[in-house]
N, C-alpha and C positions, 0 to 999 in steps of 0.2 A: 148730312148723314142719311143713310138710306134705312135707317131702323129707328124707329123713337127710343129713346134711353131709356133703362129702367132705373127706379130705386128701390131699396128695402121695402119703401112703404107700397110699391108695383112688384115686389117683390114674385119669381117665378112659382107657380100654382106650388112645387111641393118642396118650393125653401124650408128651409127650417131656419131661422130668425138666429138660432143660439148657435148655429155652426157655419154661419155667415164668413166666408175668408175675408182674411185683412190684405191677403198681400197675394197676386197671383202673378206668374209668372208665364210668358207666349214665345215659344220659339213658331217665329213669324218664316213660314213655309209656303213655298209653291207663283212667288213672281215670278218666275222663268215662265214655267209652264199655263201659267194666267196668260203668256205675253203670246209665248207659239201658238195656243190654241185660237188665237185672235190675229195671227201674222203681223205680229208687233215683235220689235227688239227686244231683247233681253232688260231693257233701261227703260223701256215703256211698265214693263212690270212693277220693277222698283221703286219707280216714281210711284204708281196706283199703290206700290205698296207703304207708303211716305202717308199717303192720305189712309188709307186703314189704318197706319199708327197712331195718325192724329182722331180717328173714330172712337179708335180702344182706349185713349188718355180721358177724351171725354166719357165714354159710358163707363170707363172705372172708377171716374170720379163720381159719375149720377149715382153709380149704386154701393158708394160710401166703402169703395176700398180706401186701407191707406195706401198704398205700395202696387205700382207695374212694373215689372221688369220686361223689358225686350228683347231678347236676342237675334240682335243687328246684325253682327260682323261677326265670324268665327276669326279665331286662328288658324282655322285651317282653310279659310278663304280664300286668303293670300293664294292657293293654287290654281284660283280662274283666272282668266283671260287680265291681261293690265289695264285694256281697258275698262272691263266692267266694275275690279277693282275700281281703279280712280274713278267710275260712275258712283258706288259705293259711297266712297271719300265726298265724294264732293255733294253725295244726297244729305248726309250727316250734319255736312259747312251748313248747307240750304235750311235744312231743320233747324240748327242751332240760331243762323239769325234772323230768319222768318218767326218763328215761334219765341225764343226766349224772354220779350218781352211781354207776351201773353202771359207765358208761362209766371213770370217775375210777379206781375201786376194778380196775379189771381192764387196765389197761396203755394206754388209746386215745387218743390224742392227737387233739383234735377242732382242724380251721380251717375258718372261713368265708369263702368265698372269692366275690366281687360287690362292690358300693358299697355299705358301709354307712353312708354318710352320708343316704341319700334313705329308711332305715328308720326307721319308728318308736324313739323314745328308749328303750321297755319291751325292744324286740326287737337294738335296735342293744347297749342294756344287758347283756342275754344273751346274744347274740354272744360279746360279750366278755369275759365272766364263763366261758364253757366253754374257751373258747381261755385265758385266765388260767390255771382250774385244771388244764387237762391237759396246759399248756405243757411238764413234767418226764416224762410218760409218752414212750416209744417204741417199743412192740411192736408197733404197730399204728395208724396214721392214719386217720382218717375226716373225709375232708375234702366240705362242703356247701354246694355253690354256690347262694346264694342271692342274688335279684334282680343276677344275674349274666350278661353278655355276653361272649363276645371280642371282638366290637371294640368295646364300651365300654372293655371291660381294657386293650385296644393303647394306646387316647386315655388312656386316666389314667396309663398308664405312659411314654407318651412325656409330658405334661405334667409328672412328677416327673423325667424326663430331663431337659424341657430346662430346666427349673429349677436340676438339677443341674451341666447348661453353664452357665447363666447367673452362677451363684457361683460357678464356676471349679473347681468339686470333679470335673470329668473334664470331658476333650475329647472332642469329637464323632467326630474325624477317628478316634479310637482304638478307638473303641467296633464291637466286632460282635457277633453272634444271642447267647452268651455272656454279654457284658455284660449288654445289654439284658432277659437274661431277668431279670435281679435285680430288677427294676423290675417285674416283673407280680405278680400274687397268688398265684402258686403258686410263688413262687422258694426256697420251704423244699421240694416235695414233686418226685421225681422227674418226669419224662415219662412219659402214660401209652404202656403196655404194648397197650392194649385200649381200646374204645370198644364200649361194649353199648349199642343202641338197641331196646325191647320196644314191640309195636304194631303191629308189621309194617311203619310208616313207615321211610324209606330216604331222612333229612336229618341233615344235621349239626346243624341249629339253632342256630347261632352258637355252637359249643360246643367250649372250648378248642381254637381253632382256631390257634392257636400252637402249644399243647404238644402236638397230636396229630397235628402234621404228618405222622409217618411210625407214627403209631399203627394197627392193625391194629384192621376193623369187622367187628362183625356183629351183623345185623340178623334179632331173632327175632319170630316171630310173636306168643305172650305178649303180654297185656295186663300189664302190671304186677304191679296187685294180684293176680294170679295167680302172677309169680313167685317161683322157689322155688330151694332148694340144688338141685335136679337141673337146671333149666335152667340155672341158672349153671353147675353143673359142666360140662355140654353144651358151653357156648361157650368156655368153657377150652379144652377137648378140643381144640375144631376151634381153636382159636390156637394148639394145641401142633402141629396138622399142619402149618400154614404154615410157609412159608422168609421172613425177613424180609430184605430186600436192603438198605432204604437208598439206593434208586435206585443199587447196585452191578449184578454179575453173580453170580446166585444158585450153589452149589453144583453143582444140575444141569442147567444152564444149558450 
């Protein structure tokens, strides 16, 4: 790692202890542009960007999150080039069985969270083979949204809805936010806490736009593969100074 990790207990000068996130959330921006400015390929990024992932798993865990989520793969991916796609595809395979055994052996419950039915059989396989073994672990969640949407998620979760009208196994008229959530792909992992976008870009990108309704963003400069335990700790920090309302009236208000 190119940052020493923090914890709670190194906690950033103006954390506040009681509004410590549990569950943050990185849409992981800017390996392309890590790669051109360096006259490297589009799949030298990716790769450095493999190894930032494996940075941010560990500093989430130093500093006593439960829950990472990463946004890997969009579905709206699928419109680059086939090969960088199957670079993509095949950084995911590398992840799954280079790491999984770390992962298994030190407490991390991995989910995959996107349609895995439009994946390859090899990669859909794997999926599911890491979510199988780590199903009993709970110290620590690493959840990876691959070829993943929110409102692909909305549509397939209301299609399992109304299905679930349809058979009579719940009424419509009873159902609200609650219910419904049981139905999308993150109905095991909290709401995130946080939304980290690195890149300097300032979009949500169709990016658990459910669960992050009232989630707390910020948007760093950081190219990716660049970051490190001290930016993350960085944007902790500044999520410990906020006041979260919940569209209430804040304290100092």
């Amino acid at each position: 790692m190119s940052a020493t990790p923090v914890s709670t207990e190194d906690a950033p000068s103006t954390g506040n202890k009681n509004r410590w996130p549990k569950h943050v959330a990185i849409i992981m921006d800017g390996n392309g542009r890590w790669a051109k400015a360096r006259g490297l390929p589009r799949s030298a990024g990716h790769r450095e960007g493999v190894e930032a992932a494996r940075r941010a798993v560990e500093a989430a865990r130093d500093m006593h999150l439960t829950c990472l989520t990463l946004y890997s793969f969009s579905t709206e991916n699928w419109r680059r080039p086939a090969g960088e796609v199957r670079d993509l595809m095949g950084l995911l395979k590398k992840f799954i069985l280079d790491d999984l055994p770390t992962l298994k052996k030190e407490g991390v419950r991995v989910r995959i969270i996107g349609d895995k039915e439009n994946l390859t059989p090899e990669i859909k396989a794997l999926a599911r083979r890491a979510e199988r073994e780590t199903a009993a672990n709970s110290k620590f969640t690493l959840q990876i949204a691959f070829n993943y949407g929110g409102r692909d998620e909305i549509v397939r979760a209301a299609r399992v809805f109304a299905e679930a009208v349809r058979r009579g196994d719940v009424k419509a008229r009873e159902v609200g936010e609650a219910e419904f959530a049981k139905y999308l792909d993150t109905s095991e992992t909290p709401e995130p806490d946080l939304v980290i976008r690195t890149s300097g870009e300032m979009r949500t990108s169709n990016f658990l736009i459910w669960q992050a309704a009232y989630a707390e963003y910020i948007f760093v400069d950081t190219l990716w593969p660049d970051f490190n335990a001290a930016v993350f700790a960085a944007a902790i920090d500044e999520y410990c100074g906020r006041e979260r309302r919940y569209g209430g009236v804040g304290g100092a208000a």
